[in-house]
ZAVEX-45360 format. One line per field, with one value per residue (C-alpha): residue number from 1; x, y, z. Coordinates in steps of 0.1 Angstrom, whole numbers, plus 2048, in hexadecimal, padded with zeros to 3 digits. Layout:
n = (NUM,...)
u = (X,...)
v = (Y,...)
w = (Z,...)
This chain:
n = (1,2,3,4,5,6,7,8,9,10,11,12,13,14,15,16,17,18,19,20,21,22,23,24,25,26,27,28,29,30,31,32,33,34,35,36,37,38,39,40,41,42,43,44,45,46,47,48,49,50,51,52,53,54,55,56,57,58,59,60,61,62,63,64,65,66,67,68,69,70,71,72,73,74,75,76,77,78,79,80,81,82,83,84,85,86,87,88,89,90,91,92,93,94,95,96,97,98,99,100,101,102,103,104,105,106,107,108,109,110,111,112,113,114,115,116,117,118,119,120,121,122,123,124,125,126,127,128,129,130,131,132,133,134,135,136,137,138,139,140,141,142,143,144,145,146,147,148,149,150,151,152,153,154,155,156,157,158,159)
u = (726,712,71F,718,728,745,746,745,760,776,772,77C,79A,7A3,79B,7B1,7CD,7CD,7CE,7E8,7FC,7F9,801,820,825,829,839,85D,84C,837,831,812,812,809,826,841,839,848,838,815,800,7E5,7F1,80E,81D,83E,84F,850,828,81D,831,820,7FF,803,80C,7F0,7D9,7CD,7D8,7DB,7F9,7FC,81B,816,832,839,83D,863,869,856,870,88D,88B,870,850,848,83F,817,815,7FD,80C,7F6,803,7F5,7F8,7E4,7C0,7AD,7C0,79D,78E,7AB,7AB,784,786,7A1,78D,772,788,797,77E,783,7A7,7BD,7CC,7F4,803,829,83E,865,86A,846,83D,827,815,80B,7FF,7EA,7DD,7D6,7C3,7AE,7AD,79F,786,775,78D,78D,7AB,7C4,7E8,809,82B,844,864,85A,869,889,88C,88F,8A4,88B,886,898,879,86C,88F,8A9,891,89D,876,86E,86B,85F,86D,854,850,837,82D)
v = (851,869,88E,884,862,870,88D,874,85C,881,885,860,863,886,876,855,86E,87D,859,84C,86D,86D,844,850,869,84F,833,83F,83C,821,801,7ED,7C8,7C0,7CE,7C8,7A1,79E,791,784,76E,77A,7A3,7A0,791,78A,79D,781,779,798,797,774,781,79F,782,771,78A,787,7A7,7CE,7DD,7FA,813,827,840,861,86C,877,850,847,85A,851,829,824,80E,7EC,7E0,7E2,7F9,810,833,83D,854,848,86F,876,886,871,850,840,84B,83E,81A,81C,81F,803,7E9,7F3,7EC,7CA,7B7,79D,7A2,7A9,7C7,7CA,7ED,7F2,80D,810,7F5,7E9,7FD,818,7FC,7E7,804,80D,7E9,7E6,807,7FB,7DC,7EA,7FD,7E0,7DB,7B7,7A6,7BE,7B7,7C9,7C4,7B8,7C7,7DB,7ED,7F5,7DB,7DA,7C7,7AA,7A5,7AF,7C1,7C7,7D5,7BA,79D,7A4,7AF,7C5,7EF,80A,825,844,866,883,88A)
w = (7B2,7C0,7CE,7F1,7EE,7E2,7F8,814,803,801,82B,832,81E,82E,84C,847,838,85E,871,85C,85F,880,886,875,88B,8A9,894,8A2,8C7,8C6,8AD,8AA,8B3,88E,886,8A0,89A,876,85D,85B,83D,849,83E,82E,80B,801,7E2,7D3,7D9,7D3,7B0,7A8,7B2,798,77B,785,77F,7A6,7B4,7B2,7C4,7CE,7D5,7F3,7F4,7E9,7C4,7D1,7D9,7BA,7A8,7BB,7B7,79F,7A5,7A4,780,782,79D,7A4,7B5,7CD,7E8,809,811,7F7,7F8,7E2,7F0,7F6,7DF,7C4,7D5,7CE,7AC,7A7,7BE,7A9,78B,797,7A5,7BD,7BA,7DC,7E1,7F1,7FF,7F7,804,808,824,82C,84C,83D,827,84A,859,839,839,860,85F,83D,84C,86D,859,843,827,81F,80A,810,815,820,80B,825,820,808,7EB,7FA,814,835,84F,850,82A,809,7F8,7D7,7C7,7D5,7D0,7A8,79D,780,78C,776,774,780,778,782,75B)
C-alpha cells in the first residue's frame, strides 16, 4: 500500500471515529429507523448464526467494544478485538477483508446497538456483506446475546 493510500485510509478512519462518536452522542435522543425496528436479515445475525458462520469457515467477527469490556466479560471464541474507537479501525478491518476473502464480516458489542450503528454507517459507505450481532454479547431486552445463548468466550487481556 502506498503512503498516500494509507494516509488517506488514516483520515477516513479518523473521520468515521468522529461520525460514530458523534451518532453516539445522539443515540440517548434520537434512534435510527434501522434500529428502532428490531431485528433485520438483511443487517443483522443471530448469536447463534453468527457462531455457525465462524464454524463454517464463512465469516470474520469482529468485537467492537472497549479493551475494559474485553476484559470484563471476555470475547467471543474467534473474535477479533477491534475497538470501533480505535484509530486504525479501518485500516484493521482492511487488513482482515484482505485476509478472509469473500467471507462476511459481523460487528458485536455488549447488547448490539453500537455494532448496527457500525454496520449502517459502513454500510452507507460501500461496505458490502456486513452484518450486526443482534443482542450482542451481553444481551439486550430483545435477544439473549452471545454469553446466554451458552457459546464459547475467551477470556482477553491487554498483553
Amino acid at each position: 500500500m502506498t503512503s498516500n493510500a494509507l494516509s488517506s485510509l488514516r483520515s477516513t478512519s479518523s473521520t468515521l471515529l468522529k461520525q460514530i462518536l458523534l451518532l453516539l452522542a445522539f443515540m440517548g435522543v434520537m434512534s435510527s429507523s434501522a434500529l428502532a425496528q428490531g431485528f433485520s436479515a438483511a443487517v443483522d445475525l443471530t448469536a447463534q448464526d453468527t457462531y455457525q458462520g465462524m464454524q463454517d469457515d464463512d465469516l470474520v467477527l469482529i468485537d467492537v467494544r472497549t479493551p475494559e469490556e474485553w476484559a470484563q466479560t471476555g470475547i467471543a471464541e474467534g473474535a477479533h478485538p477491534i475497538s470501533m474507537l480505535d484509530r486504525e479501525f479501518l485500516n484493521q478491518l482492511a487488513l482482515l477483508q484482505e485476509e478472509n476473502p469473500g467471507k462476511r464480516v459481523a460487528f458485536i458489542c455488549a447488547s448490539g446497538r453500537r455494532s448496527a450503528l457500525v454496520q449502517a454507517e459502513l454500510e452507507r459507505r460501500g461496505y458490502e456483506n456486513i452484518y450486526s450481532v443482534y443482542g450482542g454479547t451481553t444481551g439486550s431486552r430483545n435477544a439473549p446475546g452471545w454469553i446466554r445463548e451458552g457459546l464459547p468466550i475467551s477470556p482477553w487481556s491487554a498483553n
